[in-house]
Structure formats: C-alpha cells, structure tokens
C-alpha positions as CSV (number, residue, x, y, z in Angstrom):
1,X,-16.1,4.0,9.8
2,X,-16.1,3.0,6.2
3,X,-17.0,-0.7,5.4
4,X,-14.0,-2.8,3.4
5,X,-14.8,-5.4,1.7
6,X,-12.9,-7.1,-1.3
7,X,-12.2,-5.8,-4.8
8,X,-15.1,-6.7,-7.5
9,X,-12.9,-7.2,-10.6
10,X,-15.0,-4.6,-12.3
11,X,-13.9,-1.7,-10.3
12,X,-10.4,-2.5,-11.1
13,X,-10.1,0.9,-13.3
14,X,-11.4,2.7,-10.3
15,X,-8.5,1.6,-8.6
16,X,-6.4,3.2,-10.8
17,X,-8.2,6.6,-10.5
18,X,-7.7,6.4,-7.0
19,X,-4.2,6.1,-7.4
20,X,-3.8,8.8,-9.8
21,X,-5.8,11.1,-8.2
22,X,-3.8,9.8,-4.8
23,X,-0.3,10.2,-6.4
24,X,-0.3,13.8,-7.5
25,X,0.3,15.0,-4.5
26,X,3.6,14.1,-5.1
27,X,4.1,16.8,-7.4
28,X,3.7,19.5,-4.6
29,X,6.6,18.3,-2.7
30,X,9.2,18.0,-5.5
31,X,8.1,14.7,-7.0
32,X,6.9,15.1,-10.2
33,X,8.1,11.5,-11.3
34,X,6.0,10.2,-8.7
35,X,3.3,11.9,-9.6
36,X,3.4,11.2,-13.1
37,X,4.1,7.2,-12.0
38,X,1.1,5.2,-13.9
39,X,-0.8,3.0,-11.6
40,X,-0.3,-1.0,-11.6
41,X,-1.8,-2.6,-14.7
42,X,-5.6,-4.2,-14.8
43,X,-3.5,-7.5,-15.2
44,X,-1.2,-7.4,-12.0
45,X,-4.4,-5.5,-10.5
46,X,-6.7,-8.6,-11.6
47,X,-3.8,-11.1,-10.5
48,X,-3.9,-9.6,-6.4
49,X,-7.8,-9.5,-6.9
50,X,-8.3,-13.1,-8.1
51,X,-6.1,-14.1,-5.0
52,X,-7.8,-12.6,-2.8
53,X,-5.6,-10.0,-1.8
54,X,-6.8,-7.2,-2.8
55,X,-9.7,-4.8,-1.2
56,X,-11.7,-1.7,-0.8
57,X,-13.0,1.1,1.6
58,X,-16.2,2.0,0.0
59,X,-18.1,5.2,0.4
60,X,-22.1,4.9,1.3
61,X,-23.0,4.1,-2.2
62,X,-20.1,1.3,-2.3
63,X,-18.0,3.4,-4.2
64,X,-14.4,2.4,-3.9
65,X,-12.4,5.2,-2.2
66,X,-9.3,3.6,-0.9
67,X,-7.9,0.5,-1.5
68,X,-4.7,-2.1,-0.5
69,X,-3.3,-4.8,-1.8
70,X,-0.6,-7.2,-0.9
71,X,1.6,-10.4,-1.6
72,X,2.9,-12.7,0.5
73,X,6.4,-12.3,1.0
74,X,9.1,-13.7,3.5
75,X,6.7,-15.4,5.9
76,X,4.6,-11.8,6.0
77,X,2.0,-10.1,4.7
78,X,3.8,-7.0,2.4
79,X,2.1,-4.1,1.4
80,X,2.1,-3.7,-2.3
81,X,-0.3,-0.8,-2.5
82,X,-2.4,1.4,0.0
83,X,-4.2,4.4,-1.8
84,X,-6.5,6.6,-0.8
85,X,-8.8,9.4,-2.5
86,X,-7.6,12.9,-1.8
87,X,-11.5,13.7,-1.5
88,X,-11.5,11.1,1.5
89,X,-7.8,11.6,2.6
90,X,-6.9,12.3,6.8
91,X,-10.4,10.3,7.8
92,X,-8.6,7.7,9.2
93,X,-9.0,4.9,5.8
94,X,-6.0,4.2,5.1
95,X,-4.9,3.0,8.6
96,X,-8.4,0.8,8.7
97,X,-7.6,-0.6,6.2
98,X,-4.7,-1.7,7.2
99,X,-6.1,-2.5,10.1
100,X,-8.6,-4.7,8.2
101,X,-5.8,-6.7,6.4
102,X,-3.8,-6.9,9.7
103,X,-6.4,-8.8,11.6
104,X,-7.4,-11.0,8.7
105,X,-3.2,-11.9,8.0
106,X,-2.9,-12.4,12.4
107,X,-5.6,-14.8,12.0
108,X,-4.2,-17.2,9.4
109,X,-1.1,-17.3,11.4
110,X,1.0,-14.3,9.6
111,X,3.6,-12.7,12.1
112,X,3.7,-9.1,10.3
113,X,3.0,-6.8,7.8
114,X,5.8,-5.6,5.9
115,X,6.1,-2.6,3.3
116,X,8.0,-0.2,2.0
117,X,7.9,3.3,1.7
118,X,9.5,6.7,1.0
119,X,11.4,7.6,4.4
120,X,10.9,11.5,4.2
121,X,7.5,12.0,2.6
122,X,4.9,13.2,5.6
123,X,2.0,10.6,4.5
124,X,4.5,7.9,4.3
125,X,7.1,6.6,6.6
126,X,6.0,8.8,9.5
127,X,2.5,8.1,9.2
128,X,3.0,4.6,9.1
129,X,5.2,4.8,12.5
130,X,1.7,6.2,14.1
131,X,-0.3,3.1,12.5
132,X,2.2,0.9,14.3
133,X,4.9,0.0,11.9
134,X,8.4,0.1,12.7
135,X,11.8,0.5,10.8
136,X,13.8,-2.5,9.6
137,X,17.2,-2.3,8.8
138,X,18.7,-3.7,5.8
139,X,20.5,-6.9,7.6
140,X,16.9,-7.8,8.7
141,X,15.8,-8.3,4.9
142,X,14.3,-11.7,4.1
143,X,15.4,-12.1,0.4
144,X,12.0,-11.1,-0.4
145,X,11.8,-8.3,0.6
146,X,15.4,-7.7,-0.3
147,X,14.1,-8.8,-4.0
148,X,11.7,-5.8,-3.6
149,X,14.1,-3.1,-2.9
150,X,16.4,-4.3,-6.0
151,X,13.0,-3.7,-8.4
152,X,12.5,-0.2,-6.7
153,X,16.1,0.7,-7.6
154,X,15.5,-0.5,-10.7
155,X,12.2,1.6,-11.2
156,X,14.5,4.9,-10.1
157,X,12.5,4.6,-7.0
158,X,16.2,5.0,-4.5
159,X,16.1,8.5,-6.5
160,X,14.7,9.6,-2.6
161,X,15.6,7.8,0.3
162,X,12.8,4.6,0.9
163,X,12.3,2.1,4.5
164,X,11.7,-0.8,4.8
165,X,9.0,-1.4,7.5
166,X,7.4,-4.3,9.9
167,X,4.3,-4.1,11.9
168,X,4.2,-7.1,14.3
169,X,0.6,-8.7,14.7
C-alpha cells in the first residue's frame, strides 16, 4: 500500500506530469483531444492545495505518483481530479486514494463523493462502478453539479458521452 499524504505546494508541477503522462492514453483509444488536454494550472492546483483538498500517493522515496483533488459541491465531496502515473497504473492507487479521501469526507459528516466521468472509457466509468460508485441521472443533479456539466460542455468535453456519479459513505 502506498502512503497518501497531502500535496506540498512544491510538487505542484509534478502534478502536472502525472497528468500528462496519465492523459495520453487517451490517444490510443481515439481521443487525441483528451490527450492533448493541458493539465489544471499551478494557480487552481495551488487554490485545492492551500484548502486542503488536494493529496498524493507517494512512491518509497515520497515521490508523488498519483494524486486527487476535490471541491465541495452540493452537500458532497466531488472529484475534480484523480490521476495516476502510467508507470504505477492497475496497482490499486487510484481507488486508495479515493478511499483515503472517502473516509476523511464520511468523517466530517459528508454523505458522498460525487464525480464525473467519461461513460465509455474502460479506466473511467466502469472502473469507478467496481470502486463503489454509482450512476446518477440527470433529475438527481444538485445545481452544482449541474454547474459542472454546463463547463464540460463548454470545454467540448460532451464530444463523448460523460456520467455523472455518487458513491454513498
């Protein structure tokens, strides 16, 4: 098991390797947009670190891997961001640490986790069905999250078909 911990706000570049590096696996399935997406600035990155809402799995050296970070949103906990380094990819990271950020979210009193997420993409959607999350259809929208889904569009993210998603804590 990898140790999570929170983001230092000098690894924030790293963060942005990892989701590079995570992202262009995109291309392979027909995504090249995707792929090509650049990763969240160091400001918005700083913003989630300096809330406390943002952290790491770190390799044996401390070496960021994989990291998450969220927002509160509708009453929840959403997922903004989980990436994780192909070169420690399928080892079981990304679901701790969602794990991590689950049990930390039940115990302030959070109901769910909440994210959203391309519907037909094997490391997405159907992955997070095994980590415990389920669908949500739109009528079950909080205006947050409803919010979200109107940015996506706007991003050209609806280009593929995206979920919204709920995992009960």
């Amino acid at each position: 098991m990898r140790r999570i911990r929170a983001v230092h706000i000098d690894e924030l570049p790293l963060l942005q390797d990892i989701e590079r590096a995570a992202g262009r696996c995109f291309a392979d399935i027909g995504m090249p947009e995707i792929a090509d997406d650049e990763p969240l600035p160091l400001a918005d990155l700083a913003h989630y670190q300096h809330v406390g809402l943002a952290w790491v799995a770190v390799d044996e050296v401390d070496r960021p891997v994989a990291y998450l970070i969220a927002e509160h949103v509708d009453d929840n906990l959403h997922i903004e961001q989980v990436s994780v380094h192909p070169d420690s990819a399928r080892r079981g990271i990304g679901r701790s640490l969602l794990d991590h950020v689950g049990h930390r979210a039940g115990a302030e009193g959070i109901p769910a986790l909440t994210l959203t997420t391309f519907a037909d993409v094997p490391w997405n959607a159907p992955y997070y069905v095994r980590c415990g999350f389920q669908f949500l259809d739109d009528g079950a929208l909080g205006p947050g999250l409803q919010d979200i889904r109107r940015r996506e569009a706007a991003h050209g993210l609806e280009r593929w078909p995206r979920v919204c998603m709920r995992r009960r804590l």
